[in-house]
N, C-alpha and C positions, 0 to 999 in steps of 0.2 A: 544870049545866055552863055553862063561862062560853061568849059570845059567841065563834066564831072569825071574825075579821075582823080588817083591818087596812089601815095607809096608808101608803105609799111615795113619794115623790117623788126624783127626779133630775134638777139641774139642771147643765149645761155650758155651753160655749160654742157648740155644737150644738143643743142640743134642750134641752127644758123639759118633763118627762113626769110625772105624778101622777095613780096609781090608788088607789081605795078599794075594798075588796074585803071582802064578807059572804060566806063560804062556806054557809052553810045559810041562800041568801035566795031568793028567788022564782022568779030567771030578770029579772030587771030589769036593765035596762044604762039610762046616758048615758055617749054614748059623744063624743069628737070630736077626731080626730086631723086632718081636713083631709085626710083619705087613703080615699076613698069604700073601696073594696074593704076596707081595711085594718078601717074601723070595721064593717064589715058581717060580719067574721069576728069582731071581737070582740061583736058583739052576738049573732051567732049561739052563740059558747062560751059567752057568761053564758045567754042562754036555755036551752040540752040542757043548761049542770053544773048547772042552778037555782040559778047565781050571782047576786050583787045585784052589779053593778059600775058602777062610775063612773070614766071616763079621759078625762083633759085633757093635751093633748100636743100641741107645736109645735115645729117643728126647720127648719132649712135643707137639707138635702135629706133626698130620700124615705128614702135608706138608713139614714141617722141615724135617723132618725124612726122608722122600722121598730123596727132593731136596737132601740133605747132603749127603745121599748115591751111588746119581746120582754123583755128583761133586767127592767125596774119590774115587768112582770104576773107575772114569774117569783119576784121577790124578794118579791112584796106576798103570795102565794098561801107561800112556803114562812115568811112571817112569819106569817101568819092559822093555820097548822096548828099551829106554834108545836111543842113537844114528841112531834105524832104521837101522840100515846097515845089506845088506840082506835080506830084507823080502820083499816080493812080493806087498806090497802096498795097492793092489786094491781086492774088494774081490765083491763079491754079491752069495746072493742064492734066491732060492722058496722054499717054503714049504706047504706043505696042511696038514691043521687039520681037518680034517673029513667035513664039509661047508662050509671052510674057506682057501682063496689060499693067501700067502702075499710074499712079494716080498722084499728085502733089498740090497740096494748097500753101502759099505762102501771105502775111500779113506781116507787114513792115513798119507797125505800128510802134516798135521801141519797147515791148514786153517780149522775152526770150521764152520759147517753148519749143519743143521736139518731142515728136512722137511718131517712131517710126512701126510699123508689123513689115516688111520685106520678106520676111519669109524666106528667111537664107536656110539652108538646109547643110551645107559644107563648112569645114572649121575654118577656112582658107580658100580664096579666090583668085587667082593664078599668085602675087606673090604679096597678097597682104590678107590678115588675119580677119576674117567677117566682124569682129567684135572690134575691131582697128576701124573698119569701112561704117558701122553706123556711128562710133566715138568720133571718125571726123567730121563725119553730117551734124552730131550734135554739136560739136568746138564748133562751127561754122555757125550754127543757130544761136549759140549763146554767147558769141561774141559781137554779129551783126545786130544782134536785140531783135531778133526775128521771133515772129511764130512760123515752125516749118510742119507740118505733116503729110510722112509722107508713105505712101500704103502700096505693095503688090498684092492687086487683085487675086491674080491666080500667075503660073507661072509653074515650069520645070529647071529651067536652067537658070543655074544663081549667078549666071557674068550678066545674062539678059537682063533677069529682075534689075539686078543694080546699075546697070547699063538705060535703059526703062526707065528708072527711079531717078536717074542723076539729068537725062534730057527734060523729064518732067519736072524738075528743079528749076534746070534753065529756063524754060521758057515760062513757068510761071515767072519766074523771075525778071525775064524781060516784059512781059505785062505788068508786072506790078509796078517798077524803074520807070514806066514809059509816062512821058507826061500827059498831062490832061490842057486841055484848053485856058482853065484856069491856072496857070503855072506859077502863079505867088501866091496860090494857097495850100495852105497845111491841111489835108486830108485830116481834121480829126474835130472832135467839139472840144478839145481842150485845147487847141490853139498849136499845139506843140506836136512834138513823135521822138 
């Protein structure tokens, strides 16, 4: 089977974003957005999907920055699966951060959906904007043609919640990537995804 990985880049007059992305790689990231919180969730998701990822990204404001990154990791991840043939589709997991239980279902079925309750309680999360943190989850959903949902159960502390939220991402994610026995079929009755 070949390699699934691949490379993405988007360049505007905002931001400047390029990811490289190995699906069946280690858990390896370099990561550097200039966005402390931001690159710490993405090194947390290459770690639980046992992604190899590499992201280079600079923008003029945070939002830009965010969104952009949300959109290239979205497009680099639904480029690297390429055809979907094989892989188990559907993924979810739980996770508990110390106060905080969060819950994630992912379907890779090629219909984009997000719907997040997180339960953020603060305007800001050490240096990016909570309304910045679920708009990258959804650029991420709507550009890989995901359904993502993703829910804190309960929780006090809003780095855990999203911290919680973003490993349950992962690994449903690497369940759903993972192939199946039958590896040249399309997980769907319409043939396609």
């Amino acid at each position: 089977m070949d390699e699934r990985k691949a490379t993405t880049e988007r360049k505007t007059k905002e931001t400047h974003v390029r990811i490289e992305l190995l699906i069946d790689g280690k858990g390896l990231a370099e990561v550097n957005t200039n966005t402390r919180f931001l690159d710490h969730l993405l090194v947390t998701l290459a770690k639980h999907a046992s992604f190899d990822l590499r992201v280079e990204a600079k923008g003029d404001l945070g939002h830009h920055l965010v969104e952009d990154v949300g959109l290239v990791l979205g497009e680099v991840l639904l480029s690297a699966l390429g055809e979907k043939r094989g892989i188990r589709r559907f993924g979810y997991a739980y996770v508990a951060m110390d106060d905080s239980l969060s819950r994630t279902v992912v379907d890779l079925g090629g219909r984009p959906y997000f719907v997040a309750d997180l339960k953020i309680q603060q305007d800001k999360i050490e240096d990016v904007t909570s309304e910045d943190i679920e708009h990258f989850f959804m650029s991420f959903t709507h550009a890989s043609k995901f359904n993502v949902h993703m829910t804190t159960i309960y929780g006090k502390n809003d780095h855990h919640k999203i911290e919680a939220a973003t490993k349950a991402l992962a690994l449903a994610l690497r369940d759903a990537v993972s192939l199946t026995s039958s590896s040249d079929n399309v997980p769907s009755t319409k043939g396609v995804l």
